[in-house]
C-alpha positions, 0 to 999 in steps of 0.5 A: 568818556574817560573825562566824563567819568574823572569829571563825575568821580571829581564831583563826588569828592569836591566843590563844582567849582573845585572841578571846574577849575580842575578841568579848566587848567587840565584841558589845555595841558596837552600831553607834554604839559598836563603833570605841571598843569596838575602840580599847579592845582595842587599848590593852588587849589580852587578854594584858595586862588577863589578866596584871594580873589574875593571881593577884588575888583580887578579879578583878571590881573590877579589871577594871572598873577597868581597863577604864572606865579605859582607855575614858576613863570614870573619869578625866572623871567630876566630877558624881555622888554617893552610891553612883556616887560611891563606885564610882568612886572604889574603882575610880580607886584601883584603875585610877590606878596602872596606868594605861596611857594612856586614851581621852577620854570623847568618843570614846564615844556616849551620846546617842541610844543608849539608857541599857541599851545605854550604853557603861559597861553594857556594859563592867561586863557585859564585865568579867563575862562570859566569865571576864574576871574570872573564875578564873585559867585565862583566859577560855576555860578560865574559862568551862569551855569550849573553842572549837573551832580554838582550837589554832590560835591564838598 
């Protein structure tokens, strides 16, 4: 019940798409995660991540870009190889030249959370889901849907 009522107090004051992305990104904080999760959508709120992704093509990288960047999770990186390596490198030069002004890795638990519920799982599964990175009618039109109340919204 209480994420119902912040979902509905949410659309009274912003876009459906505003709260969808809120929600998406919120969802998946888990307790040891959720303050960096809400920090993360403060520095890069839904109007500004949906207006650096449209009309791109190639929507899913830049968004994973956008948001590891953001979240402090490209910049500290040093220690990988092969494949991991190579990810993150495309997504640096994806994210380096609209860099906003990032967290610090620290800001996010890994330790004592397990490896599937980690933080840069849970991003690239955001940046997936709900027409994040989808077509360009935002995540609510993306995701096919409406939500209800939503004409209340900015």
């Amino acid at each position: 019940m209480e994420r119902s009522n912040r979902i509905e107090s949410d659309l009274a004051v912003m876009s459906a798409d505003e709260a969808l992305y809120r929600g998406v990104l919120d969802a998946p904080g888990y307790s040891q995660n959720r303050g960096p999760f809400g920090r993360l959508v403060e520095i890069l709120p839904w109007d500004s991540l949906g207006r650096l992704l449209e009309g791109r093509e190639a929507r899913l990288p830049l968004a994973e870009a956008l948001l590891f960047g953001e979240a402090g999770l490209l910049s500290e990186v040093t220690e990988m190889e092969g494949e991991a390596a190579r990810k993150v490198g495309e997504l640096r030069e994806l994210w380096k030249p609209l860099e906003i002004g990032p967290m610090r890795r620290s800001e996010w638990r890994f330790h004592g959370v397990r490896p599937n519920n980690w933080p840069t799982r849970r991003l690239a599964g955001g940046a997936a889901k709900g027409g994040v990175a989808g077509g360009g009618d935002g995540i609510v039109g993306g995701a096919g849907g409406t939500v209800p109340g939503a004409d209340q919204g900015g």
